[in-house]
C-alpha positions in Angstrom: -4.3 3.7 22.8 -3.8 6.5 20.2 -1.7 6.1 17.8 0.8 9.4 16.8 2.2 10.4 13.9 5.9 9.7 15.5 4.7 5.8 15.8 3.2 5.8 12.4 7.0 7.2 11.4 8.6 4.5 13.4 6.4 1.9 11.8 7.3 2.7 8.6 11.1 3.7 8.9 12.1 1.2 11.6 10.1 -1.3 11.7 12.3 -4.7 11.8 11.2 -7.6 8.9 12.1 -10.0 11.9 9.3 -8.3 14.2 6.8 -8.7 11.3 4.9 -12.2 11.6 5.3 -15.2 9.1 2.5 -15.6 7.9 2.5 -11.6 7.0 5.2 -12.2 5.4 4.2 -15.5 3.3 0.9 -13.1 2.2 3.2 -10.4 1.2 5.6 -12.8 -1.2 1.9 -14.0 -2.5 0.3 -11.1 -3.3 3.7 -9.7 -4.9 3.9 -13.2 -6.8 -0.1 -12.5 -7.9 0.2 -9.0 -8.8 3.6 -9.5 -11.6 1.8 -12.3 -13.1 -1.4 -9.7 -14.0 1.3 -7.5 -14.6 2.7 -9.5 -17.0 -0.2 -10.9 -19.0 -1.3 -6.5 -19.0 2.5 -6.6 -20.9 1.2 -6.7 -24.5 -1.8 -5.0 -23.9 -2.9 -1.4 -26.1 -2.9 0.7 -22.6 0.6 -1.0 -21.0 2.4 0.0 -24.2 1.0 3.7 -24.2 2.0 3.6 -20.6 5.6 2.5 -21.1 5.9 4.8 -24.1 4.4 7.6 -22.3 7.2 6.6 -19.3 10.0 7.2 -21.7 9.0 10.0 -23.5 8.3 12.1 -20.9 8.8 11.1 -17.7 12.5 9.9 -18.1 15.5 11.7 -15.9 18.5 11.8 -17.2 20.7 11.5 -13.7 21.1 8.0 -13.0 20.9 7.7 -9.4 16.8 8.3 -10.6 16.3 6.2 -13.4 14.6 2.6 -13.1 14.3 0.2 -16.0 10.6 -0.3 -17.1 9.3 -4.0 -15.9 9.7 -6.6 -18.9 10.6 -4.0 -21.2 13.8 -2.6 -20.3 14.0 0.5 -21.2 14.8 3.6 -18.9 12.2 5.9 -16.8 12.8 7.8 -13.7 11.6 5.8 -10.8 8.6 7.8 -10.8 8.1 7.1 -14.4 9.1 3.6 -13.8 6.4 3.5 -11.3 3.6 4.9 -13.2 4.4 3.0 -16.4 4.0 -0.8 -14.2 1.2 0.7 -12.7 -0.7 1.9 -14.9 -0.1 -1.4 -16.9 -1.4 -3.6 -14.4 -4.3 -1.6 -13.5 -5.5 -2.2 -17.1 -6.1 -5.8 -16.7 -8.4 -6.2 -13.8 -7.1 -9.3 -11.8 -5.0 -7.8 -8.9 -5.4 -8.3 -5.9 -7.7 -5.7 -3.6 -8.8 -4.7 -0.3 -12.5 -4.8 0.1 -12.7 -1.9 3.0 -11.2 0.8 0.9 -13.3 -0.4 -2.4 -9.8 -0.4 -4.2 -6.4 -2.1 -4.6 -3.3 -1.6 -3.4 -0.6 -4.0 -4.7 -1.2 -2.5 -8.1 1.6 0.2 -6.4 3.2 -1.5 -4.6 5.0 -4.0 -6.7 5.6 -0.9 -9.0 6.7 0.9 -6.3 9.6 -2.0 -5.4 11.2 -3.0 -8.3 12.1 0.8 -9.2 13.2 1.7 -5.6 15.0 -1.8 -5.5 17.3 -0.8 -8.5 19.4 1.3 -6.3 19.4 -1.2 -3.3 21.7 -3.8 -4.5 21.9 -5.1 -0.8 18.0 -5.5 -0.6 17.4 -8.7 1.3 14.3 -10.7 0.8 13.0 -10.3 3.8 13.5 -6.5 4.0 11.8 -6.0 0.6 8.6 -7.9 2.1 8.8 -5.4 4.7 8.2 -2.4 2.3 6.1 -4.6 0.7 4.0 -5.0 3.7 4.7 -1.2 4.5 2.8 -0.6 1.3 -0.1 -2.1 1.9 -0.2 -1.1 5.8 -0.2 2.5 5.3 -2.5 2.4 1.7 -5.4 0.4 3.5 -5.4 2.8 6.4 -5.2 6.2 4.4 -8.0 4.8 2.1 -10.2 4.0 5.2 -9.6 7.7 6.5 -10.2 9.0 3.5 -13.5 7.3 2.2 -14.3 8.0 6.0 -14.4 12.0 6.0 -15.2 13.1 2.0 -18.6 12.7 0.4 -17.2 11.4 -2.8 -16.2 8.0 -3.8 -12.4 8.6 -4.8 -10.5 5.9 -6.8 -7.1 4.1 -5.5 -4.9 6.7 -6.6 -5.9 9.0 -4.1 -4.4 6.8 -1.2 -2.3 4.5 -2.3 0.2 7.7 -3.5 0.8 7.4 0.4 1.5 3.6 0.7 4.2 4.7 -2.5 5.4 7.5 -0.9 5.9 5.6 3.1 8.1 2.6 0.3 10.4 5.2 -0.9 10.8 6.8 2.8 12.0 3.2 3.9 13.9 2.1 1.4 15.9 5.6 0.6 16.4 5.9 4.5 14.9 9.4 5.4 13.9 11.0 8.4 10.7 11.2 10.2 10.4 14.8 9.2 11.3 13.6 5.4 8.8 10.9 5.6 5.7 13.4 7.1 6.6 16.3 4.2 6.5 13.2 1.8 3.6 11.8 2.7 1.6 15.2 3.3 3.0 15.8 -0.5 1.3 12.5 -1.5 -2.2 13.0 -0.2 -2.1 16.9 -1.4 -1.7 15.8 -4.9 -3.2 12.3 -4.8 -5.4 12.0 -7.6 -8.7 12.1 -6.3 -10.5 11.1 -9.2 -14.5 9.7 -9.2 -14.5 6.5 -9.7 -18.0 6.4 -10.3 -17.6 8.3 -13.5 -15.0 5.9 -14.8 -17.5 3.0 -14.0 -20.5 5.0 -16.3 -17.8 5.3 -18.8 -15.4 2.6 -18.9 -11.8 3.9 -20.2 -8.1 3.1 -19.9 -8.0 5.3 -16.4 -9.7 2.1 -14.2 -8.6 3.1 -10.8 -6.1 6.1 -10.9 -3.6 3.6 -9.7 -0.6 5.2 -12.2 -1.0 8.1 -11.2 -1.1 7.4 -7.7 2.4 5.3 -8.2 3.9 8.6 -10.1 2.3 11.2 -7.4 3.4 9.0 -4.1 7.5 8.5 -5.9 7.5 12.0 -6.6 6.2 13.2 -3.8 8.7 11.0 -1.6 11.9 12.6 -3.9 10.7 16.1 -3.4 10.6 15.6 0.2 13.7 14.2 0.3 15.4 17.5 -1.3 13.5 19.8 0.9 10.2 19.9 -0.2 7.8 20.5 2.0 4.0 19.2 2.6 2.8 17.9 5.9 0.7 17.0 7.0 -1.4 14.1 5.8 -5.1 14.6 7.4 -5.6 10.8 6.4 -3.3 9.9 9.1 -2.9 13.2 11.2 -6.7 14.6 11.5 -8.8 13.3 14.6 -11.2 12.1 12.6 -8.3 9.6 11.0 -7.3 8.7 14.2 -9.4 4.9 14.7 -8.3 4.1 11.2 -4.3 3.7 12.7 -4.8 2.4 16.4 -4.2 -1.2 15.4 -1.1 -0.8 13.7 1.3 -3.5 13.5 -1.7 -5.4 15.3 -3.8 -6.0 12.9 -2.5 -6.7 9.4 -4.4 -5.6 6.7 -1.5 -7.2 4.8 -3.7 -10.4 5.2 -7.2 -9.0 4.5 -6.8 -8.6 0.5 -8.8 -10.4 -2.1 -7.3 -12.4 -5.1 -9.2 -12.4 -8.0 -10.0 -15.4 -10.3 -11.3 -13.4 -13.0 -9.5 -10.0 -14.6 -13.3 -8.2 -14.6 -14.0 -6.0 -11.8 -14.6 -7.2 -8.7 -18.4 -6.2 -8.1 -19.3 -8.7 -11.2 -17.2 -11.8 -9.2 -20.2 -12.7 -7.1 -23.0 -12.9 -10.2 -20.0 -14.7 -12.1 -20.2 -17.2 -9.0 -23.4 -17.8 -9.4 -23.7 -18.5 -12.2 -20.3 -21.0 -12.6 -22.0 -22.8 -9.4 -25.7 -23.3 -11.5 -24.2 -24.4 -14.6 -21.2 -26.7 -13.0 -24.0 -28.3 -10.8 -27.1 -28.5 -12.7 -24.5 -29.3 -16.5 -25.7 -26.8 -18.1 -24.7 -25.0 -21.7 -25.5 -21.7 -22.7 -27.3 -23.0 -25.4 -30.0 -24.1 -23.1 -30.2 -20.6 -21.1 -33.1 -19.0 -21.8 -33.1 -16.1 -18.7 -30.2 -14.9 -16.1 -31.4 -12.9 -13.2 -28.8 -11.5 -11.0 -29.8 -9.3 -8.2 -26.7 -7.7 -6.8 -25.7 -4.2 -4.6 -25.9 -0.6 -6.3 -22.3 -0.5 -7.8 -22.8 -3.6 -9.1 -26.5 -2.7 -11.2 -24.2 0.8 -12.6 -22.0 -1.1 -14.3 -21.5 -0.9 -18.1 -25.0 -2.7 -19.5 -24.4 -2.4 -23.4 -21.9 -4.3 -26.0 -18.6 -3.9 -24.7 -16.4 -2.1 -27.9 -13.5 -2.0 -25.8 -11.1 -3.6 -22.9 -12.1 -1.4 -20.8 -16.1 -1.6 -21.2 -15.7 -5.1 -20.7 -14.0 -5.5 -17.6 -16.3 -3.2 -16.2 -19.4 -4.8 -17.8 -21.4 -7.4 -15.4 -23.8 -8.9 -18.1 -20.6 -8.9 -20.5 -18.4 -11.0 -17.6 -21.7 -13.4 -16.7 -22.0 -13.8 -20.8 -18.4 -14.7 -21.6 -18.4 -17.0 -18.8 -21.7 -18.9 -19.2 -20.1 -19.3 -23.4 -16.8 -20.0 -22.6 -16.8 -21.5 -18.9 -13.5 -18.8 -18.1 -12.6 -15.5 -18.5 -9.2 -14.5 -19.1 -7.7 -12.1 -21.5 -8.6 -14.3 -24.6 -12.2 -12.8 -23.3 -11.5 -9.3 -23.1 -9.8 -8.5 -25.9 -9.5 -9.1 -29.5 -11.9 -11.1 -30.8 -13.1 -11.8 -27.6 -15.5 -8.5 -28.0 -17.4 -9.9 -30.7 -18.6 -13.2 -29.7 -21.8 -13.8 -31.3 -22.8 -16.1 -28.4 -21.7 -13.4 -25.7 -23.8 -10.4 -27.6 -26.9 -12.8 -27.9 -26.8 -13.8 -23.9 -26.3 -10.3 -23.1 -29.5 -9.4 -24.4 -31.1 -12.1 -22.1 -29.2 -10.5 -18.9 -31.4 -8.8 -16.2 -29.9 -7.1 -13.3 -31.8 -5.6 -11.1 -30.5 -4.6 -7.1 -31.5 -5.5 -3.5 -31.2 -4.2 0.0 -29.9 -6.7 1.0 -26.9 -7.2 -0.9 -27.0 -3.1 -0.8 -26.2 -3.3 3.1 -23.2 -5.8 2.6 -21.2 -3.3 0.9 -18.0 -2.8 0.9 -17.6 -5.5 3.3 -19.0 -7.9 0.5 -20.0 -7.8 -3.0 -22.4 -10.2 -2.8 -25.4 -11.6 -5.5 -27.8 -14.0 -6.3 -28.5 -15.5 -9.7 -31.6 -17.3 -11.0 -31.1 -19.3 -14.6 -34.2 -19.9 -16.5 -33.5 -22.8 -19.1 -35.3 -23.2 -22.6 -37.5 -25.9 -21.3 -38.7 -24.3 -18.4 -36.1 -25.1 -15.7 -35.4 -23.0 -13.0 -32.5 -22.8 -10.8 -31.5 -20.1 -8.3 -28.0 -20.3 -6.4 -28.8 -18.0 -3.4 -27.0 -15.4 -1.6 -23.3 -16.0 -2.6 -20.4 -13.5 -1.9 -17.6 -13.1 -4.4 -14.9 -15.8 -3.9 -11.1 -14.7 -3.2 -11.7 -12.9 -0.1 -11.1 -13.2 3.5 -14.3 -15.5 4.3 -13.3 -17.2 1.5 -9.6 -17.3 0.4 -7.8 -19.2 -2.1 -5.0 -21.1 -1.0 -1.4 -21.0 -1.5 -1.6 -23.1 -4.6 -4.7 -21.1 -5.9 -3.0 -18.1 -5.8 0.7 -19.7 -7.4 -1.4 -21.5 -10.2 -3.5 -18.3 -11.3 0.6 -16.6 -11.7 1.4 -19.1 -13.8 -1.9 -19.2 -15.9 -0.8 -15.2 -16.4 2.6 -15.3 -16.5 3.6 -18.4 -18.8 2.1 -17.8 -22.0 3.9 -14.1 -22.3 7.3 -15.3 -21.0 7.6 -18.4 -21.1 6.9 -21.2 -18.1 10.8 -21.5 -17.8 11.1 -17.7 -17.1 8.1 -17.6 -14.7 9.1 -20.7 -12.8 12.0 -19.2 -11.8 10.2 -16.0 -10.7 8.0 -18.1 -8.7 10.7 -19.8 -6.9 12.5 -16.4 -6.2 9.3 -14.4 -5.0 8.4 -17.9 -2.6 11.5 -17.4 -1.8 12.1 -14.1 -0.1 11.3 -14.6 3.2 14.4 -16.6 3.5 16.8 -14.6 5.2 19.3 -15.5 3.2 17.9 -14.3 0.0 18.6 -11.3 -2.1 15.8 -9.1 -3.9 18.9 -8.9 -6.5 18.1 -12.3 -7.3 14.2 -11.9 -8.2 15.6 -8.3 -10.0 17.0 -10.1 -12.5 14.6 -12.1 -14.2 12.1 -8.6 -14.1 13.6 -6.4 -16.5 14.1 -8.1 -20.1 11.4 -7.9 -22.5 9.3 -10.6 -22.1 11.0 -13.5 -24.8 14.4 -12.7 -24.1 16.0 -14.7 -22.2 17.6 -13.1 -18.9 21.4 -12.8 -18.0 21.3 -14.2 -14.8 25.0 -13.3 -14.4 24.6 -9.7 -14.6 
């Protein structure tokens, strides 16, 4: 069966919460729950306070039915600035969740996407704001796969997940399917199709183009919904996109993302694997590592091979990440940041680093981002772990209370475990029919040590 553009529409317009499955549902409220707590642990970080600042200063509105308070901040934005700002904070620490088939992420928008849109649906239910949530994603994943599908280059997030934005606002602000196919042909016109290839060769504060994605897919949506016009989307429209939408609302890509255990980039996760599995089962320290060989797919060889001097460089450095974790036995912001960038331990492993890539592991991407690591100790020992692939994903996916344990790890030490208790407890518990988004709203918006008015 082919899929057209008018069932795409109803999808994404009609589409009950009740008719979408449980355990849909349960994955949406998860990766929501995982993506604020990287979201809040990005809070005090040098590129989310540019971002916010940015927000204000120039991407503010002053008409109040399009303003949205900044996440954990407060202060006001347009939605599209709200959007950006949340985005482009989250992208900057590199633990969100992703989707292995588009090489990118997606709930980097979306949960940027919600909260703004959900300041002027006071009647939000739970269940219909897992809905959008699970809108997002749908329409994201598929326009990423049509994309990377037909164009030679490699295109970060941004560039499709303006659309995922763009179908969020459509639902939630109620337009019609005309509305929603000018919005959405808006989105991918102006999606921001930079190459993420040049960000990996130089690491910097843009990552994935996922702000600007957020601001390009609101705005889009508001100047369709004023007349604007745009349509149509070739990701979803073009014959060619066509195989990348047959199986929607069968099969949910909702349930396909990948939760990271590390905030590094995601082609690293397999050579950190490795070499967390040698060292927990053979008890070693890096003091006794004299070698680490990691043989790993293209991407993974290109990233950043010297010093890290900044945030960025490092979560976008493999020897770095394999360094920091062999010294520390984690990686978590402490790692990337401060301090953290001149370890004398981590510069001296580095220099021991060799990584070098296969075929093998070459032909398993994007599916995969697999590696294999071989330690060489100072007395002569030599260990190799074999083919692993990078843990998190589908094949191999954390559990419930993998995924609730890594938001508090995030969350607690910025606001607090009282704070991000109760935001567990109200993201676990949207599905509940009963439940109001209202209710999750208003522990979002304060700064991050004040404590909320639940009242207002």
């Amino acid at each position: 069966m082919t899929v057209t553009f008018e069932q795409v529409a109803e999808f994404i317009l009609q589409r009950p919460a009740c008719e979408m499955p449980e355990d849909v549902q349960e994955w949406a409220a998860l990766m929501l729950l995982d993506t604020l707590g990287v979201l809040i642990a990005a809070g005090p970080m040098e590129a989310g306070v540019i971002a916010r600042d940015t927000a204000v200063s120039l991407y503010a509105s002053n008409d109040p039915s399009f303003t949205a308070r900044l996440l954990f901040d407060g202060r006001k934005a347009s939605l599209a600035g709200a959007a950006y700002a949340a985005a482009t904070q989250t992208d900057n620490l590199d633990a969100h969740d992703g989707f292995n088939p588009t090489k990118g992420h997606i709930g980097v928008v979306v949960a940027p996407a919600l909260t703004a849109l959900a300041e002027h649906c006071p009647e939000l239910t739970g269940p219909e704001a897992l809905a959008t949530v699970i809108v997002g994603y749908e329409i994201a994943g598929r326009a990423g796969l049509a994309l990377h599908a037909t164009v030679s280059d490699y295109h970060t997030s941004g560039a499709w997940n303006a659309l995922g934005v763009a179908a969020m606002a459509a639902r939630l602000r109620g337009f019609t399917q005309d509305q929603l196919r000018q919005a959405l042909g808006i989105a991918e016109y102006h999606g921001p199709r930079s190459q993420m290839m040049r960000e990996i060769a130089n690491p910097t504060m843009l990552h994935d183009g996922s702000g600007w994605g957020a601001l390009v897919g609101m705005s889009a949506a508001l100047l369709a919904e004023r007349g604007f016009t745009g349509a149509p989307a070739i990701t979803i429209e073009e014959d060619r996109a066509v195989p990348y939408w047959d199986d929607l609302g069968d099969v949910w890509q909702m349930c396909q993302q990948y939760v990271k255990p590390y905030p590094i980039c995601r082609w690293a996760h397999a050579a950190i694997d490795g070499v967390r599995l040698l060292m927990q089962e053979h008890a070693l320290t890096h003091e006794q590592i004299e070698t680490i060989r990691i043989n790993s797919f293209h991407e993974a060889a290109c990233l950043y091979r010297g010093l890290p001097q900044t945030t960025s460089q490092a979560q976008y450095s493999l020897p770095f990440a394999v360094a920091a974790y062999a010294v520390h036995g984690q990686i978590g912001v402490a790692q990337i940041t401060g301090d953290g960038l001149s370890d004398p331990d981590i510069a001296a492993l580095i220099n021991r680093i060799e990584v070098s890539e296969r075929d093998r592991h070459n032909a398993r991407f994007p599916d995969g981002r697999w590696a294999d690591v071989q330690i060489v100790t100072k007395d002569g020992q030599d260990f190799h772990s074999g083919d692993l692939n990078a843990r998190g994903g589908p094949d191999t996916p954390f559990s419930r209370e993998d995924i609730i344990e890594k938001f508090r790890a995030f969350a607690a030490p910025c606001i607090g475990p009282d704070r991000a208790d109760r935001i567990e407890k109200a993201v676990l518990g949207l599905a509940d029919t009963k439940s109001r988004f209202s209710d999750l709203a208003k522990l979002l918006y304060h700064p991050p040590r004040a404590d909320p008015d639940l009242s207002a």
